[in-house]
N, C-alpha and C positions, 0 to 999 in steps of 0.2 A: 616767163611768168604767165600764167593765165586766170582770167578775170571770172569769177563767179559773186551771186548775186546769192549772200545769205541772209535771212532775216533774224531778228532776233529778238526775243523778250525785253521789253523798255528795259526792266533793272538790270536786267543780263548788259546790255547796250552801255546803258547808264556805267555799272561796273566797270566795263572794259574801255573806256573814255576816258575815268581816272583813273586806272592800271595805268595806263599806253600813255599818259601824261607823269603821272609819278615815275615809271623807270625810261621816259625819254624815247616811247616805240611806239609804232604805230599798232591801231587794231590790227590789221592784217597781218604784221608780223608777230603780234599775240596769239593769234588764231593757227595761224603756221606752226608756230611752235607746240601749240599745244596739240594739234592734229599730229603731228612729228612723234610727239612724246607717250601718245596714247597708240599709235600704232606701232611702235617701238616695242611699249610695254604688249601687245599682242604677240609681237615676233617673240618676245622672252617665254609668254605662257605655251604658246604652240610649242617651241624649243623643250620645257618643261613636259609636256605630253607624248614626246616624242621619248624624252629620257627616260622616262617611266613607264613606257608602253609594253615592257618586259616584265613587270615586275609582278607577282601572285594579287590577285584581286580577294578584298578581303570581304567577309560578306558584314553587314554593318551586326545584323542580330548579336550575329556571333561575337563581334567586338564589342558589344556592350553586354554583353553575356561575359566577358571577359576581364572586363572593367570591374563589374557589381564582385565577379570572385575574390579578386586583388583587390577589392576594397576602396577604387577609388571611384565608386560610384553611390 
């Protein structure tokens, strides 16, 4: 484990003191987690850009140009 020194917003702070008391954790293990779960969610978005990186680039005009004909705009 290593030790860093974050600061935080009083209510942010405040928050996270009765979080880490109502589910029985500590802030740091709140802070892990959520740091875990938000770069996580980055691996998925990159992963998704990657899948997609083949695919015809549509041009936006054109798509609402598109929309207004079929009527759903």
């Amino acid at each position: 484990m290593k030790r860093a020194t974050v600061y935080f917003d009083e209510d942010l702070h405040r928050a996270l003191k009765v979080k880490a008391a109502e589910v029985s954790s500590s802030i740091s293990d709140l802070v892990n987690d959520s740091v875990r779960r938000s770069l996580a969610e980055d691996l998925e978005d990159l992963q998704a850009f990657r899948d997609r990186a083949d695919e015809p680039i549509a041009d936006f005009e054109d798509f609402l140009k598109r929309l207004k004909a079929d009527g759903k705009l």
